[in-house]
DRENLUMMI-478801 format. One line per 10 residues: number of its first residue (from 0); for each residue x, y, z of N, C-alpha, C, CB. Coordinates in pm, 1 decimal, decimal comma. Glycine has a CB too. Layout:
<nodes>
NUM = X Y Z X Y Z X Y Z X Y Z | ...
</nodes>
This chain:
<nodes>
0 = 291,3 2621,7 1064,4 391,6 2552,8 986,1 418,2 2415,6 1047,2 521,4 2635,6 978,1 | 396,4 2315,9 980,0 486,3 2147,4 1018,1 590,2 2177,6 1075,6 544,4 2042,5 890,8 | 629,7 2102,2 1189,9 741,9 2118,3 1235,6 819,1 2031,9 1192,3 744,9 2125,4 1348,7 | 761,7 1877,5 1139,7 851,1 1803,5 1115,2 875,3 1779,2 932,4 813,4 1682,9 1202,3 | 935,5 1679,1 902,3 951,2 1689,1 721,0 831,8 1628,5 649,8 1092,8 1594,7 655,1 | 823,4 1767,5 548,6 724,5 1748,3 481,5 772,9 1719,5 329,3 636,4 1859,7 503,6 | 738,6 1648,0 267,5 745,0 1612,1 138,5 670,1 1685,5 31,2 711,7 1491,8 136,2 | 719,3 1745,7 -82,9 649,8 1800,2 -210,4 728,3 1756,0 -345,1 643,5 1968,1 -203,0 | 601,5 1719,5 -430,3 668,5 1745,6 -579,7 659,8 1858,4 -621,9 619,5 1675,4 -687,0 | 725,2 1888,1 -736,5 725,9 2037,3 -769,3 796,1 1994,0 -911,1 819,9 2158,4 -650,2
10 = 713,4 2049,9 -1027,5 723,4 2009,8 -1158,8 916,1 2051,4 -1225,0 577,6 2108,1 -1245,1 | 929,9 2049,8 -1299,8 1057,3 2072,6 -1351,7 1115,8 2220,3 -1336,1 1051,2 2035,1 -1491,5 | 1045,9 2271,2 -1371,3 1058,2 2435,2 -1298,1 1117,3 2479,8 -1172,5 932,1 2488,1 -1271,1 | 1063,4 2383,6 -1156,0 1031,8 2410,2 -944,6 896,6 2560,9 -926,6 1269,8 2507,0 -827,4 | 865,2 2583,9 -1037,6 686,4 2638,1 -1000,3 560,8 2613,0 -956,6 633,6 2664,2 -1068,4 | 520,1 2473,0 -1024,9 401,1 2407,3 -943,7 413,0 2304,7 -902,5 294,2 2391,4 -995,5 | 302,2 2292,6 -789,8 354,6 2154,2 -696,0 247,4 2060,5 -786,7 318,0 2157,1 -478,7 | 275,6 1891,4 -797,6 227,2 1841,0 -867,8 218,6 1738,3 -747,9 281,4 1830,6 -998,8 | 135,9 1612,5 -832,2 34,3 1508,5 -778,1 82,9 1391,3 -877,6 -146,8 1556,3 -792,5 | 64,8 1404,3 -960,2 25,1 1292,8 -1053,9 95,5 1263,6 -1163,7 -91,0 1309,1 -1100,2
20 = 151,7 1177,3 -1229,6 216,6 1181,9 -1352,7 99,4 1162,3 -1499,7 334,7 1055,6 -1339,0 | 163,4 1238,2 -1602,4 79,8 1257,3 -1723,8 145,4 1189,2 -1816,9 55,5 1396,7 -1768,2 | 167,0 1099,4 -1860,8 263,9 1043,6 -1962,6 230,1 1056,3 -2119,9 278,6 896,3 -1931,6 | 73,9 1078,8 -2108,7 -36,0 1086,3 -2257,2 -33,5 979,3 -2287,0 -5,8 1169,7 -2393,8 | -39,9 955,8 -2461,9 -93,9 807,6 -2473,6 52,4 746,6 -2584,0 -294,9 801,1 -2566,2 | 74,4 638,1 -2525,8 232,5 566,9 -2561,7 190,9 450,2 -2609,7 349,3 536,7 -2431,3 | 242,8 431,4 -2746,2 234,4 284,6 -2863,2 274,0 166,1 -2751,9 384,4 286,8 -3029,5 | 241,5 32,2 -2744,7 296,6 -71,9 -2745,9 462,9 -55,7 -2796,1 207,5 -154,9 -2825,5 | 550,9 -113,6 -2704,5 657,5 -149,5 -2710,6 775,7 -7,7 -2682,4 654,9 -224,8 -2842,2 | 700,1 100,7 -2679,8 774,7 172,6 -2651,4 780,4 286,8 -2547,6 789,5 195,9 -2738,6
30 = 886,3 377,4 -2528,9 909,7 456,6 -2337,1 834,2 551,8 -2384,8 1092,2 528,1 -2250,1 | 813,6 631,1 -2301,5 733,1 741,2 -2302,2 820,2 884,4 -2253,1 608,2 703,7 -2206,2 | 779,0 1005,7 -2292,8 856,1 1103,5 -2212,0 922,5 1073,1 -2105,5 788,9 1192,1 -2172,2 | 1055,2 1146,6 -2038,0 1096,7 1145,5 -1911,4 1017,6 1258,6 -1884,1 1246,8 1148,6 -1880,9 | 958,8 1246,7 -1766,8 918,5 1289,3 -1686,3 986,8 1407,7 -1518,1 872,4 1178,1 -1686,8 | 1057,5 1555,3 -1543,9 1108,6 1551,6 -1411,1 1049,3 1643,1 -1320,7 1242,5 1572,9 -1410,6 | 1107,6 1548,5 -1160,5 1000,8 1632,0 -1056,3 1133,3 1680,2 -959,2 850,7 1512,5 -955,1 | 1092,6 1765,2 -908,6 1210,5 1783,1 -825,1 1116,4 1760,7 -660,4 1300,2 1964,3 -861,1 | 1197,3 1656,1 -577,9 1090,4 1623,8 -463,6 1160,9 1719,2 -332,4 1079,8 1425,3 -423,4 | 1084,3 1833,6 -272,6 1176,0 1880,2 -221,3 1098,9 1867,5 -37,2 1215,9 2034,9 -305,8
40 = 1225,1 1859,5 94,8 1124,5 1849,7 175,4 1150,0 1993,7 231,4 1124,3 1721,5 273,9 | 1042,9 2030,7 314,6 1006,6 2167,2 356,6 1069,9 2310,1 255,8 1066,9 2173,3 515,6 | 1056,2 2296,1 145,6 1133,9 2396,8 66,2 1066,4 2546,6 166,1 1086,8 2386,9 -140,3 | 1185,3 2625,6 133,4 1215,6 2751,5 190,9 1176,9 2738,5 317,8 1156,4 2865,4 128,8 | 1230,1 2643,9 419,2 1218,5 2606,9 565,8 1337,1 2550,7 588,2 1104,5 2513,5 607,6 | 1446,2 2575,4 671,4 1528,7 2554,8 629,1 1563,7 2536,6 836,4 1586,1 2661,1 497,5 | 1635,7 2401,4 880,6 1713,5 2408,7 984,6 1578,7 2322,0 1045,6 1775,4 2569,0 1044,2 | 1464,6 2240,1 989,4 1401,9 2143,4 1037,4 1432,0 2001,1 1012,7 1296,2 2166,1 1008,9 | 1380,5 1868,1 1063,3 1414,9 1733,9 1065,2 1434,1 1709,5 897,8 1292,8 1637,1 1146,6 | 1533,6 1620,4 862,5 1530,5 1571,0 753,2 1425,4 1466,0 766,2 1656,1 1532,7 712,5
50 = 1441,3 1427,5 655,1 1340,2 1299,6 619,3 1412,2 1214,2 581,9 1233,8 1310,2 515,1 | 1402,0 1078,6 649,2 1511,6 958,8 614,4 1439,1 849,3 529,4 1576,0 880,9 761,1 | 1480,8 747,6 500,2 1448,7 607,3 433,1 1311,8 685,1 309,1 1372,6 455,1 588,6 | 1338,9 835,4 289,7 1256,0 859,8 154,4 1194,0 757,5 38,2 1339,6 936,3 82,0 | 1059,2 721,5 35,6 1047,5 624,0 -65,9 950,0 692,0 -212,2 970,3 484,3 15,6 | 943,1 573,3 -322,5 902,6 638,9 -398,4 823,9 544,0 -494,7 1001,0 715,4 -442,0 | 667,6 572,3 -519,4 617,6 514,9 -604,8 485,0 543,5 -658,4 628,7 416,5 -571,6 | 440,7 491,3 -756,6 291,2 495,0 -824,6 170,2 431,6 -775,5 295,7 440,8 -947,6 | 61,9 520,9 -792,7 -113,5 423,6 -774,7 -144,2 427,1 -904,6 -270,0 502,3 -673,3 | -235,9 425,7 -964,4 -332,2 401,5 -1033,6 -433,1 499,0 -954,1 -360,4 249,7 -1047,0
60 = -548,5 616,4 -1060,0 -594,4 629,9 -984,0 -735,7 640,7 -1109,5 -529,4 727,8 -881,1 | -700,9 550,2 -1207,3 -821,2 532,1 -1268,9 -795,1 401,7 -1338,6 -864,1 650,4 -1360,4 | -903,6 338,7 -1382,8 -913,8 210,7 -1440,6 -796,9 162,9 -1592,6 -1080,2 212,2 -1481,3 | -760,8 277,5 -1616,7 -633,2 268,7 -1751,6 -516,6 229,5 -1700,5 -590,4 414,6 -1832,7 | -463,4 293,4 -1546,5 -367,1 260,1 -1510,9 -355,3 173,9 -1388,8 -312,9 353,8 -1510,6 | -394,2 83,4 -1385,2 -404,4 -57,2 -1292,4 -328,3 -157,0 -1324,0 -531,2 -122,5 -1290,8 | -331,9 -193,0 -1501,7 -253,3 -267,4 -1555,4 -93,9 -256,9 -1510,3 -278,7 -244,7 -1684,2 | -94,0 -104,1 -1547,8 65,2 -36,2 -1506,6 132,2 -57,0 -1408,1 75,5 89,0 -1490,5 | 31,7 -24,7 -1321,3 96,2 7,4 -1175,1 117,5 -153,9 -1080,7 -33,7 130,3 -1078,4 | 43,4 -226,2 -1112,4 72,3 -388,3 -1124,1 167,8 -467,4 -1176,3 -6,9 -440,0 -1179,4
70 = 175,5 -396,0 -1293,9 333,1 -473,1 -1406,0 457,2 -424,1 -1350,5 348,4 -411,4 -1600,3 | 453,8 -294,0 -1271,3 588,3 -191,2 -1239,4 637,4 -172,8 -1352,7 709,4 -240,7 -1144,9 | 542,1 -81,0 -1466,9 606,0 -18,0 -1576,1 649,5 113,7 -1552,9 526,5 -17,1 -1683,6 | 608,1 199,4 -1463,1 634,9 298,1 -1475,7 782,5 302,1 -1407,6 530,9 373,4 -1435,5 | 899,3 339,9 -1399,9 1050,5 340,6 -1391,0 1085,1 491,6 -1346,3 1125,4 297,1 -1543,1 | 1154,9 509,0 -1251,3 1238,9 618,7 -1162,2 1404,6 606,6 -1116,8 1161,8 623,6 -1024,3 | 1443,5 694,6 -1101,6 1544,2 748,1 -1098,4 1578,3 895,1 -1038,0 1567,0 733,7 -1204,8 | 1695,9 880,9 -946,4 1720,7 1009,5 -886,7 1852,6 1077,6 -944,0 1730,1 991,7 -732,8 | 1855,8 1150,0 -972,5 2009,4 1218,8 -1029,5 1987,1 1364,4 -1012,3 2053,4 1187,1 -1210,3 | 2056,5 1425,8 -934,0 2021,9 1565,5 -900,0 2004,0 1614,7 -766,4 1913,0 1594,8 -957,5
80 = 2052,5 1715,1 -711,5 2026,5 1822,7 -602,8 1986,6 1915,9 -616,4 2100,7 1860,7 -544,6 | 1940,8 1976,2 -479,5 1950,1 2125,5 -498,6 1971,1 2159,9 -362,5 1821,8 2201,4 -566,5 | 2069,4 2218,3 -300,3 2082,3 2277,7 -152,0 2131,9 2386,6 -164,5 2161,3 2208,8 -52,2 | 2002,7 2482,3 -123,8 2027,3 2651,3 -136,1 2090,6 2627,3 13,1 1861,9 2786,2 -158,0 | 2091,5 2608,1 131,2 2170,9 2651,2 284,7 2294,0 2547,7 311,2 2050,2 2633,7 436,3 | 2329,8 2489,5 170,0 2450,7 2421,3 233,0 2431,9 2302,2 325,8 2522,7 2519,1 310,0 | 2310,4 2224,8 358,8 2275,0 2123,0 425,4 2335,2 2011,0 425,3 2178,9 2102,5 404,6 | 2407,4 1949,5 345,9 2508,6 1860,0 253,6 2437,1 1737,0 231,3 2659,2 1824,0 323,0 | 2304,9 1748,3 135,0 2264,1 1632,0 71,8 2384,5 1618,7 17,9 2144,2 1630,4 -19,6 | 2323,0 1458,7 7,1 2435,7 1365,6 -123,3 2353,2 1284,1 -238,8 2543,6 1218,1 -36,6
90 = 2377,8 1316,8 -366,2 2320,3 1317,0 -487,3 2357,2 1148,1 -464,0 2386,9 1426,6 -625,3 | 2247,1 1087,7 -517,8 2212,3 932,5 -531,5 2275,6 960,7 -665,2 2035,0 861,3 -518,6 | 2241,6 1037,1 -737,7 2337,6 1021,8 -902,7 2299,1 853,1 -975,5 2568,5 1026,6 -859,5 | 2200,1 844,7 -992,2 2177,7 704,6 -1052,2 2139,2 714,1 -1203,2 2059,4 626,2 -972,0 | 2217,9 633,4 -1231,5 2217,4 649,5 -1408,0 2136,5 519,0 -1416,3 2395,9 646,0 -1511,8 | 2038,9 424,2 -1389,2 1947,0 266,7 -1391,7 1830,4 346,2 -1360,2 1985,6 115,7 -1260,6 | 1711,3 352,7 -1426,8 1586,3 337,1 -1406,7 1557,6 199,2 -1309,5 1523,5 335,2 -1545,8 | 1483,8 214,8 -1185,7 1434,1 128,8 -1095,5 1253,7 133,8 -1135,5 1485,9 183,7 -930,8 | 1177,2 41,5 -1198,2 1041,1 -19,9 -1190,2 932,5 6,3 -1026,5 1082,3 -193,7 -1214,6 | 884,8 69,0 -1044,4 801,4 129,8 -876,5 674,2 76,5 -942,9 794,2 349,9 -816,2
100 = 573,0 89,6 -851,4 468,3 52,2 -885,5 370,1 -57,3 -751,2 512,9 -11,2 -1022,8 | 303,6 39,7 -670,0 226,5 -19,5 -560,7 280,1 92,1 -437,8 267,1 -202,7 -533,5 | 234,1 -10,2 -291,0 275,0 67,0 -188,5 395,7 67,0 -152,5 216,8 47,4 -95,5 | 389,2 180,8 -47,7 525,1 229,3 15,7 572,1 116,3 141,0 499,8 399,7 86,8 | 506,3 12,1 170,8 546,3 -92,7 278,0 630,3 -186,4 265,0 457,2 -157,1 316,4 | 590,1 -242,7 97,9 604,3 -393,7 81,3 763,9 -344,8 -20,3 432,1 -498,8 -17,7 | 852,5 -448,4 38,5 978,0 -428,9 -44,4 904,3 -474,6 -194,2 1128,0 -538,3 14,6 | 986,1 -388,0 -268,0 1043,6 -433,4 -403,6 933,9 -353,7 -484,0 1051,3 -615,9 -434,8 | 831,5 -243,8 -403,1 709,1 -208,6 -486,2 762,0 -49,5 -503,2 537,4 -237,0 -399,9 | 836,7 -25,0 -427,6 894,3 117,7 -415,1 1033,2 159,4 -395,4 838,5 172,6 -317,2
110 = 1067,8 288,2 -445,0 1256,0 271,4 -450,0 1274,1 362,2 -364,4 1359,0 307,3 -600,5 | 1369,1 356,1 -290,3 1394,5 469,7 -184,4 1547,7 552,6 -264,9 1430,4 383,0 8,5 | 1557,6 629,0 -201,3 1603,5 740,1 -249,7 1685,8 802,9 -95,1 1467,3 833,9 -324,2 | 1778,0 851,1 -121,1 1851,5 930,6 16,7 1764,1 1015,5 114,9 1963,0 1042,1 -34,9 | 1857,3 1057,2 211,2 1756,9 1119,1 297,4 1793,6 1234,9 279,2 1744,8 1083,8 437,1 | 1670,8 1367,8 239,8 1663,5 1476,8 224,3 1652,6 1581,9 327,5 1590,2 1476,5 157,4 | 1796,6 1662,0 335,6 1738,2 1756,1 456,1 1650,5 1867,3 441,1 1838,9 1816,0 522,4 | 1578,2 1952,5 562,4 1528,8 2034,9 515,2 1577,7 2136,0 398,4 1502,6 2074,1 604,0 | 1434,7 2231,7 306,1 1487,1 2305,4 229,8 1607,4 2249,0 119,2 1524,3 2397,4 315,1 | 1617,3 2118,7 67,4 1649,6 2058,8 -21,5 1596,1 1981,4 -104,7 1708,0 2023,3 6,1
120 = 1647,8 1967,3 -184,9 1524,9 1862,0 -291,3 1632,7 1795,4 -409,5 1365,3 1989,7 -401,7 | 1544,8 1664,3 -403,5 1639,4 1544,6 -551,9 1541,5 1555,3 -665,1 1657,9 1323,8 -512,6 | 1607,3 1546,3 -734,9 1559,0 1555,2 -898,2 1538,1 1426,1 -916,8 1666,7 1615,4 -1018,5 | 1415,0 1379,3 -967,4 1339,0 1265,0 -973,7 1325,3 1206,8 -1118,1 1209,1 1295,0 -915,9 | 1330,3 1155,4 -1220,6 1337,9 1126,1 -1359,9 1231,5 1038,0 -1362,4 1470,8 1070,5 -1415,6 | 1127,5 1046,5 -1456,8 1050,3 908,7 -1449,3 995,5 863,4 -1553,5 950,5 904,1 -1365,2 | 983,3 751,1 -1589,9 954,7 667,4 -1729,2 871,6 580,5 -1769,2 1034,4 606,2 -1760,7 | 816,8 595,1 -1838,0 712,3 482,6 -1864,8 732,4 381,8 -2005,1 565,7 561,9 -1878,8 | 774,7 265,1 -1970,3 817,2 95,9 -2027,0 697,2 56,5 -2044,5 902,1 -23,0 -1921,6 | 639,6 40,9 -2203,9 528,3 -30,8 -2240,9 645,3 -147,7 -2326,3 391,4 72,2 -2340,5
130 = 573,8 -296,7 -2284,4 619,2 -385,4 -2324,9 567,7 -412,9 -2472,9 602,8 -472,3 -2233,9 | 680,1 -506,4 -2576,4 535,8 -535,1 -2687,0 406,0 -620,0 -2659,0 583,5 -612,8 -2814,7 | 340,5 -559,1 -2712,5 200,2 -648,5 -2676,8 100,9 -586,3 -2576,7 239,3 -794,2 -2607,9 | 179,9 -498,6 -2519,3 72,4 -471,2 -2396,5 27,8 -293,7 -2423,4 166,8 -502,8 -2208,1 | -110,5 -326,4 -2416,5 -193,5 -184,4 -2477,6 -278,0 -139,8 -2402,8 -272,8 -194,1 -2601,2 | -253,6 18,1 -2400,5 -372,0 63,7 -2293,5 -501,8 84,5 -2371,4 -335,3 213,0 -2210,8 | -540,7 103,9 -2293,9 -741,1 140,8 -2342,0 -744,2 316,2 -2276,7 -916,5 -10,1 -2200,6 | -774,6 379,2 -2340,1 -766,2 553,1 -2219,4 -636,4 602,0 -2204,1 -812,7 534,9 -2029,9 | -681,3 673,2 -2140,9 -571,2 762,3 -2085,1 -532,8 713,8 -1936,6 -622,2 922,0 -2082,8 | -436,9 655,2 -1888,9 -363,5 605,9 -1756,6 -360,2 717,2 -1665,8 -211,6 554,0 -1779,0
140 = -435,0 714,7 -1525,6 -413,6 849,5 -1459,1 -301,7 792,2 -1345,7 -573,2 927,9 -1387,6 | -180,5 846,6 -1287,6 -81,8 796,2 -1212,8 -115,4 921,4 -1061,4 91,5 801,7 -1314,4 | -98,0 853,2 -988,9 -57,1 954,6 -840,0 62,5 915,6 -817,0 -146,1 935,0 -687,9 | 185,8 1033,3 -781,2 297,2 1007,7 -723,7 225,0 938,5 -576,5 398,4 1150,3 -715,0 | 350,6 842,9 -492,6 305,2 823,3 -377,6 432,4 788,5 -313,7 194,6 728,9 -370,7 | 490,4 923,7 -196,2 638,1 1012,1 -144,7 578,7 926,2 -17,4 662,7 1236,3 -140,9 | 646,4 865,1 86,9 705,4 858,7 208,2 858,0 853,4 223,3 653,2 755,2 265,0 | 836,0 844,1 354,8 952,8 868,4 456,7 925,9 840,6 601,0 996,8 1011,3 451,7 | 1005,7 720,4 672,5 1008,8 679,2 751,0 1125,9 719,1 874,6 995,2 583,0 699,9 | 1100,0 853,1 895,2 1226,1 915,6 959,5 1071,6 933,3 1135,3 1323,8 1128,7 831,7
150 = 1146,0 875,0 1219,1 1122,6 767,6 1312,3 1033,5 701,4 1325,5 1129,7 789,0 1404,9 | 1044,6 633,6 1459,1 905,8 543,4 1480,3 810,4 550,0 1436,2 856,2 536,0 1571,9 | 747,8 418,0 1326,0 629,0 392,5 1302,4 510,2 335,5 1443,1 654,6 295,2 1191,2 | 410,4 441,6 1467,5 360,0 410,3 1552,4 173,1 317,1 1472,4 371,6 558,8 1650,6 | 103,8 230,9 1512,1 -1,1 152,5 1482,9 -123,3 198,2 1595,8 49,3 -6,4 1489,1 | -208,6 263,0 1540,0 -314,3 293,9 1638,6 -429,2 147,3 1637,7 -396,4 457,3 1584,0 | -436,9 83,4 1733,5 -588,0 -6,6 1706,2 -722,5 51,2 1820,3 -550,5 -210,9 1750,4 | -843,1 11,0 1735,5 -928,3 -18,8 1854,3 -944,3 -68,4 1933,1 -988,8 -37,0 1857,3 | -1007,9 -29,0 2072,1 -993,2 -168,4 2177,9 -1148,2 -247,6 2073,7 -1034,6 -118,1 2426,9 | -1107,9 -387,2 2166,3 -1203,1 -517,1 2147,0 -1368,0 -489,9 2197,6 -1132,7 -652,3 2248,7
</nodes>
């Protein structure tokens, strides 16, 4: 078992763990399904490290959705708990869709979200904003992409 926090999606249910968002195929100018995930860390592990500065965003992981994940169409939101041991998350409760889209490093490409203790999880909402004018070709394949920066970032290099 990880000792330290591990991150999962887990579809609306909370039955299967998921990867990727499916949005299908959405007209020009208009949202697409909400989408919900519930992100939980170490579910049924309960009394290990939380996970702090939680972040949250999209890849592209096929040629349909590059456009997307470049524009920051796809849109998130946290509203929701769940703490079966009493851990005392605190619900972000955000009623604004926030635009994600790229990596977890660079401000403004990813939204962070509270810090989750073990065996808890936030309810994740997510949306997809097609502008007018702008049209996909295919089907858009999305990867969720979960960090958390709960301590030191360490940098391995080669020597010279």
């Amino acid at each position: 078992m990880r000792k330290g926090p591990y991150m999962l999606a887990y579809d609306r249910d909370n039955g299967e763990r998921i990867c990727s968002l499916d949005f299908g195929i959405i007209e020009s100018g208009e949202s697409s399904r909400e989408i919900e995930v519930w992100l939980w860390n170490m579910k049924d592990h309960a009394a290990l490290p939380t996970a702090t500065d939680v972040r949250i965003s999209v890849a592209a992981t096929n040629p349909y959705a590059g456009d997307i994940v470049d524009s920051k169409l796809v849109k998130v939101k946290s509203s929701g708990v769940t703490d079966p041991d009493d851990a005392g998350i605190v619900d972000d409760a955000e009623t604004e869709f926030t635009p994600i889209g790229g990596g977890l490093t660079e401000s403004g490409m990813y939204h962070g979200v509270g810090d989750t203790p073990s065996n808890c999880a936030r309810r994740l909402t997510f949306r997809l904003d097609l502008p007018d004018g702008f049209v996909v070709k295919g089907r858009p394949k999305l990867v969720l992409q979960i960090g958390y920066m709960s301590g030191e970032v360490k940098w391995l290099y080669a020597d010279d």
